[in-house]
Legacy VTK file of the C-alpha trace (Angstrom):
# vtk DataFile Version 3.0
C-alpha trace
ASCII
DATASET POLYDATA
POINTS 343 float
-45.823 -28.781 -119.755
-42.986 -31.272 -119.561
-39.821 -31.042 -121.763
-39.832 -33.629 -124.414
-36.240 -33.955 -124.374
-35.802 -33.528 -120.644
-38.563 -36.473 -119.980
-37.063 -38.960 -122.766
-33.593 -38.834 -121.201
-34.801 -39.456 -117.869
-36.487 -42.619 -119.331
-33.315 -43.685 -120.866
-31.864 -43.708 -117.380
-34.998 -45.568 -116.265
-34.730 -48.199 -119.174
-31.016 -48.636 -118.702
-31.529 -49.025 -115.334
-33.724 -52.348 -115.538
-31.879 -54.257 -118.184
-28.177 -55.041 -118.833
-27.875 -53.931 -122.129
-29.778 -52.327 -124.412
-29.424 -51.950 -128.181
-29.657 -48.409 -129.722
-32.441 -49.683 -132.105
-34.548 -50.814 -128.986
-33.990 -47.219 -127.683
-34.944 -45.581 -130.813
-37.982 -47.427 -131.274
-39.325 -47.195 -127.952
-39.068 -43.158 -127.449
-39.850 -42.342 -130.836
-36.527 -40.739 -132.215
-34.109 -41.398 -135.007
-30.690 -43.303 -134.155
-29.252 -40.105 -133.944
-31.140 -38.875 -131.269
-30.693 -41.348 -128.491
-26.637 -40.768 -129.595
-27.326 -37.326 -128.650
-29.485 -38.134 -125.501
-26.711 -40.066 -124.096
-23.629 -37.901 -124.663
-25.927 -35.499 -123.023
-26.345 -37.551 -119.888
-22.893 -38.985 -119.186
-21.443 -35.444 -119.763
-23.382 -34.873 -116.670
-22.056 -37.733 -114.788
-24.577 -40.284 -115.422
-22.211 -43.957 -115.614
-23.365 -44.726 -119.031
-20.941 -47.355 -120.860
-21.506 -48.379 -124.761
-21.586 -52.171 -125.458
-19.576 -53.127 -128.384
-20.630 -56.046 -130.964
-23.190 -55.727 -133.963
-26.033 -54.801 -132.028
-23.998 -52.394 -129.860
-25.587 -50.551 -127.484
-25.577 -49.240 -123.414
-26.314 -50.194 -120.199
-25.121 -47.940 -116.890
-21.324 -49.222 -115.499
-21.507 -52.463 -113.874
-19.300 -50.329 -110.867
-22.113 -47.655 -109.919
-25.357 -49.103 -111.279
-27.300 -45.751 -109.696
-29.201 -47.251 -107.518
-31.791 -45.173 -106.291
-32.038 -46.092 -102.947
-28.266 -45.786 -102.526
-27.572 -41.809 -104.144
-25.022 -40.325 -102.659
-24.962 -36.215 -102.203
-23.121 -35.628 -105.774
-25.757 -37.615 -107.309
-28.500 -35.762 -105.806
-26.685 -32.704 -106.877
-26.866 -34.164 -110.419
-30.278 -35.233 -110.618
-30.990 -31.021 -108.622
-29.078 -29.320 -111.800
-31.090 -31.338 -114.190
-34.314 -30.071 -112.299
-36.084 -33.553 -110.589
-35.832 -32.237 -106.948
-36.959 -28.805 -107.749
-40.169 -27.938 -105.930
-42.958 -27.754 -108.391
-42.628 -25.651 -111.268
-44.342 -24.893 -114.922
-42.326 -28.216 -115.759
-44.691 -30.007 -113.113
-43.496 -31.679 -109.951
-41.092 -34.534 -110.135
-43.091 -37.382 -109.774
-45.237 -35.631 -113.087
-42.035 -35.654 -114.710
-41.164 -39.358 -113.417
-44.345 -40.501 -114.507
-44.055 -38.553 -118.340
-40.510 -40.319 -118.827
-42.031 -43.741 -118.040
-40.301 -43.956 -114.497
-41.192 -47.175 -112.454
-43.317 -46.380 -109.391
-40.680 -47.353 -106.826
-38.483 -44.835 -108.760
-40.766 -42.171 -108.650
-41.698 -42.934 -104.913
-37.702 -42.677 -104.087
-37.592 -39.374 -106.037
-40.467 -38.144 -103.987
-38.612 -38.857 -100.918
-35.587 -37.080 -102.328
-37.981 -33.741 -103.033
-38.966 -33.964 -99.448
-35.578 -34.471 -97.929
-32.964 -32.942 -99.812
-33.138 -28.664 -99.900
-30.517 -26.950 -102.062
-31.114 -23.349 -100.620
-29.970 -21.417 -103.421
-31.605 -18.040 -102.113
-29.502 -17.531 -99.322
-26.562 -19.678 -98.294
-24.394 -17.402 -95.985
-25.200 -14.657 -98.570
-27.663 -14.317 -100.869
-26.676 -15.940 -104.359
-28.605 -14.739 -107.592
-26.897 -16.720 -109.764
-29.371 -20.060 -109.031
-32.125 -18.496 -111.092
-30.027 -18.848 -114.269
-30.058 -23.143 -113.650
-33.382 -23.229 -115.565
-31.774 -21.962 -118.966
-28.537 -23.615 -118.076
-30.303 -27.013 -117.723
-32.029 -26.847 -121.049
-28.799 -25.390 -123.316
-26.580 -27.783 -121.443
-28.652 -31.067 -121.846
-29.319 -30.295 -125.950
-25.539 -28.931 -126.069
-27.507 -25.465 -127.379
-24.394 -22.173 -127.267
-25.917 -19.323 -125.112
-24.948 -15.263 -124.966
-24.455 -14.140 -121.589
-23.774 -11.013 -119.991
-21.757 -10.667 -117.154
-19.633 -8.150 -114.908
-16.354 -8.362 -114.034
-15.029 -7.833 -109.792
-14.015 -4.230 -111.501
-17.311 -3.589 -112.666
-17.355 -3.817 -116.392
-19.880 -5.670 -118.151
-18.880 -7.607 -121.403
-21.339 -10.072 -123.543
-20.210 -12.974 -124.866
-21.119 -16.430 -126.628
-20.348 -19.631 -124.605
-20.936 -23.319 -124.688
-21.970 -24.405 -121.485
-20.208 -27.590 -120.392
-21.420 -27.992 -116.706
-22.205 -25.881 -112.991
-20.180 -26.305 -110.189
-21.965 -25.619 -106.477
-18.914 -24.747 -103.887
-19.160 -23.333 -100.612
-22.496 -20.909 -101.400
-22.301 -20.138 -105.234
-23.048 -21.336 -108.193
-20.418 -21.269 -111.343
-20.368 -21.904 -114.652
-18.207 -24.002 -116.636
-17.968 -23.190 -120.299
-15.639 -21.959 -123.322
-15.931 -19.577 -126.121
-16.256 -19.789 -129.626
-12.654 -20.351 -129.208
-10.303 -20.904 -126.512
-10.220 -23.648 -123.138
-12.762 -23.706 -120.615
-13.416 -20.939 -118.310
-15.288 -20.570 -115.063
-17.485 -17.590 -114.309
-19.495 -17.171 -111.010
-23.843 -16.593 -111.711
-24.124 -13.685 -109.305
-21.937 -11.694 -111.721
-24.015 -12.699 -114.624
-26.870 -10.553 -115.455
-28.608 -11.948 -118.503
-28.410 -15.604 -120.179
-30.294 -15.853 -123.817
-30.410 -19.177 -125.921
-28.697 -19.119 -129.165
-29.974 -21.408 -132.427
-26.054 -22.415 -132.631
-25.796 -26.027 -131.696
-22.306 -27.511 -129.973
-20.728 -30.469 -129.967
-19.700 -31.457 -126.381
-15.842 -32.827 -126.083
-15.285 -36.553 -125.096
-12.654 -36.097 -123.244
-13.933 -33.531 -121.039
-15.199 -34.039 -117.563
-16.240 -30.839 -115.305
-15.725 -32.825 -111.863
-11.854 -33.280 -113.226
-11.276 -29.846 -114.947
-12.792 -28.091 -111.793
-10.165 -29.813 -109.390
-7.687 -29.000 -111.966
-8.706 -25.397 -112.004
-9.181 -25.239 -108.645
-5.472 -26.609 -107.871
-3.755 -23.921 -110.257
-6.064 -21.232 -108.782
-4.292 -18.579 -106.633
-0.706 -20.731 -107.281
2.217 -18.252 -108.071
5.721 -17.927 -106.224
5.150 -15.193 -103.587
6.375 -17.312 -100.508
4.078 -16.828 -97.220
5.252 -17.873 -93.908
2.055 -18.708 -91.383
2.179 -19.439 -88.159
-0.633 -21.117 -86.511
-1.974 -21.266 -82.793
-2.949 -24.602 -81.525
-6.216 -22.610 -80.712
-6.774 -22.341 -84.365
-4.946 -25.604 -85.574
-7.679 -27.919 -86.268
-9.726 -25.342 -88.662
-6.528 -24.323 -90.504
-5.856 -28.163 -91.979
-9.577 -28.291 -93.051
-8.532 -25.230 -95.298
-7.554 -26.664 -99.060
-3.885 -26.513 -99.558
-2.014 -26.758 -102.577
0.551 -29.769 -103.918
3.032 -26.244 -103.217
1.981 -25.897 -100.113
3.747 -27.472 -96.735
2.718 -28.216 -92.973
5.416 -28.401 -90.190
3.757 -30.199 -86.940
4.952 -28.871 -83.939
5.036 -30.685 -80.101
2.886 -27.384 -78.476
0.039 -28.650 -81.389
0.562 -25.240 -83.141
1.820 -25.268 -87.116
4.073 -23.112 -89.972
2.140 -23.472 -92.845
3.876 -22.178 -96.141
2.022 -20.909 -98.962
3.091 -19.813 -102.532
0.665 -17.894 -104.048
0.277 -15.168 -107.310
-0.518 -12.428 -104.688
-0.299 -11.991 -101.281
-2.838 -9.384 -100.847
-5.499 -11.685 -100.887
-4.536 -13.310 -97.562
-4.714 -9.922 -95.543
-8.805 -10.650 -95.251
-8.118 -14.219 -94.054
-5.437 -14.102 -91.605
-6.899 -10.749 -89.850
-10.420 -12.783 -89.613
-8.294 -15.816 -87.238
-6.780 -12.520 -84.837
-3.964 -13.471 -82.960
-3.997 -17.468 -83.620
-2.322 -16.968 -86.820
0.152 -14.593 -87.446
2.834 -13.934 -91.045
6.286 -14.542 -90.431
6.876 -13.602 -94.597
7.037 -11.867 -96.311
7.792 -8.281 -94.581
5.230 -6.786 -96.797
2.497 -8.609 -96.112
2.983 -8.540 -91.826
3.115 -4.489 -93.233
-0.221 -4.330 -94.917
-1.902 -6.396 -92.227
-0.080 -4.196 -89.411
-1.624 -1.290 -90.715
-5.236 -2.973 -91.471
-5.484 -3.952 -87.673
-4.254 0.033 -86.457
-6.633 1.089 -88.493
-9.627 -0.886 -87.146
-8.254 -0.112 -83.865
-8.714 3.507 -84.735
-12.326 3.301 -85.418
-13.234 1.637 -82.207
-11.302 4.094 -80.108
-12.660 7.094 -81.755
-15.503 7.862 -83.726
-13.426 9.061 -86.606
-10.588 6.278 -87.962
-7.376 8.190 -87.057
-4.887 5.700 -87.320
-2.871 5.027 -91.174
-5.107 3.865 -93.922
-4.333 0.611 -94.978
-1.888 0.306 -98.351
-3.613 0.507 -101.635
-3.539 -2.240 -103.728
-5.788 -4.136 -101.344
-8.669 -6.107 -102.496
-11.355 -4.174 -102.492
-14.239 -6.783 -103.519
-15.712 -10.007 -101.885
-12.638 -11.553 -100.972
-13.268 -11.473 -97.485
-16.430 -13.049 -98.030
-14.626 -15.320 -99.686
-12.265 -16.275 -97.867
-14.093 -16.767 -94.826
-16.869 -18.148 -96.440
-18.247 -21.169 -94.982
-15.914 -21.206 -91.344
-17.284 -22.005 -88.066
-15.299 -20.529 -85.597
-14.547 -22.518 -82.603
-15.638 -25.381 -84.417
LINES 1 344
343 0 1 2 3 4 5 6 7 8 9 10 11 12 13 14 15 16 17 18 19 20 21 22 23 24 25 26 27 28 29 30 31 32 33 34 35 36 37 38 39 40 41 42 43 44 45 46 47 48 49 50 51 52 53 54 55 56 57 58 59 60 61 62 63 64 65 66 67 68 69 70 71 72 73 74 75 76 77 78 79 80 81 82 83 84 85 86 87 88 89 90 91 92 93 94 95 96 97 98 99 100 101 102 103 104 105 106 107 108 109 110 111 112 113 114 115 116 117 118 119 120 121 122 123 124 125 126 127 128 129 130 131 132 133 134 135 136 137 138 139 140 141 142 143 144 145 146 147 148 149 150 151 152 153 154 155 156 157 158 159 160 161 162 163 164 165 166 167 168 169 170 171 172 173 174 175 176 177 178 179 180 181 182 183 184 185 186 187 188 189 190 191 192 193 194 195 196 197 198 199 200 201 202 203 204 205 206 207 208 209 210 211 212 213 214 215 216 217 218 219 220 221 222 223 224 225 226 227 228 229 230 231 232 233 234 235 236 237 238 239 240 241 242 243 244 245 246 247 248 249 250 251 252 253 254 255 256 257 258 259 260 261 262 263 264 265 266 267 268 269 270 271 272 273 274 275 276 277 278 279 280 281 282 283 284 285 286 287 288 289 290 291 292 293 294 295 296 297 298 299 300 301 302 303 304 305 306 307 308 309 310 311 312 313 314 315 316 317 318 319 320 321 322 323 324 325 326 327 328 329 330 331 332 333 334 335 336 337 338 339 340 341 342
């Protein structure tokens, strides 16, 4: 069975898409709803990107921005992305396939014939992208609360292992580099971000939210992901040409600074909240990058590498165990995640 709401917003898009403006009324009257309704509907879709503007005058309404009219033969990967979260390129499903949905939401058949070609084309493999990511089979609920701006209860576990349940108000997921996270805030307090692998259980609430104008997830994530790992803990790098090229694909920080040198290698300087976190990434490069500073992070990686020596040479690992206050969860996953080496 098709979603009601899910089907009428998708022929909002289809409506907008074919005329220049359209008044509110007109939108009203042709799904069926109250004023109110297609209001909702389309704070709903621009909060997930869709260009939406309103018209002003007396019979005010909305048409899609003049400067990305979202034209379907023309979507680019982040729009495919959109149209994945909010479930038209999903294989077939209880929902029914896309072109069911298309054709429930009053799509045009050149639409729906484009949206077939997307289903065919376009593969999100959310059950195994360099690891296996749970987390995808939450997007069903997530799609629903975040679309009707409906609260949810989650449970989820911390990297220490404790579990805590909590309300949220889901404003948007973010895919990046093989996982899936959610963006949403508590009762009270600023947006968080919290990865779907560690969630265990997500259960819709009958508490309703009202989503914030002046929030976009594309610019709080780059935000978030700027400030992430920041601190003042100076690290000193130096980089092998060998392994120059794949070092200035990695995402730097506004902190962070590049000296080029004539041999192609680089000194790359970090500041960061913790250094630990780096012993997983600079062991994984071997001898093409090496710490200069600080002293106790060439320690901790010195005795990392003795160690692994150890347990080649002998069946037992002999040589010093590496400091504690090491990570000791995915961060090596992490921090590799995604590399090609030698590419």
């Amino acid at each position: 069975m098709v979603n009601a709401t899910h089907a009428r917003q998708l022929g909002i898009v289809q409506v907008l898409r074919t005329r220049t403006h359209v008044p509110v009324r007109d939108l009203a009257e042709r799904f069926g709803v109250s004023d109110r309704t297609i209001y909702r509907d389309i704070d709903n879709l621009t909060a997930h990107g869709i260009p939406i503007q309103a018209t002003p005058g007396r019979n005010g309404g909305y048409r899609l921005a003049p400067e990305d009219p979202l034209d379907p033969l023309t979507l680019d990967s982040d729009q495919a992305m959109r149209l994945y979260v909010l479930g038209f390129l999903d294989p077939p499903s209880a929902d029914g396939t896309a072109e069911e949905r298309g054709r429930a939401a009053g799509v045009s058949g050149t639409v729906q014939e484009v949206m077939r070609r997307l289903a065919q084309r376009i593969h999100f493999d959310t059950a195994d992208w360099y690891w296996r990511d749970e987390g995808s089979g939450h997007l069903p609920v997530l799609r629903t609360a975040m679309l009707t701006g409906t609260a949810l209860e989650i449970t989820f576990r911390t990297k220490e292992g404790d579990q805590h349940t909590t309300l949220l108000k889901p404003y948007g997921v973010v895919w990046k580099a093989g996982e899936w996270h959610l963006v949403a805030a508590r009762p009270t307090g600023p947006p968080e971000r919290f990865r779907l692998n560690l969630v265990d259980r997500i259960q819709q609430t009958d508490l309703t939210f009202a989503y914030p104008e002046d929030f976009t997830v594309g610019q709080w994530w780059t935000a978030a992901m700027e400030d992430y790992g920041k601190g003042d803990v100076r690290v000193e790098l130096h980089v092998a040409p060998a392994a120059r090229a794949e070092l200035l694909r990695l995402s730097l920080k506004s902190t962070s600074q590049v000296n080029e040198h004539d041999d192609g290698s680089l000194v790359i300087v970090l500041f960061v909240d913790r250094w630990e976190w780096l012993i997983p990434l600079v062991t994984s490069y071997g001898p093409d990058v090496t710490v200069t500073e600080p002293p106790e992070l060439r320690e901790a990686i010195t005795a990392q590498l003795r160690h692994t020596l150890a347990a080649y040479e002998s069946s037992e690992a002999q040589g010093p165990a590496p400091p504690d206050g090491l990570p000791h969860d995915d961060s090596r996953l992490r921090s590799t995640h995604g590399r090609h080496p030698g590419a």
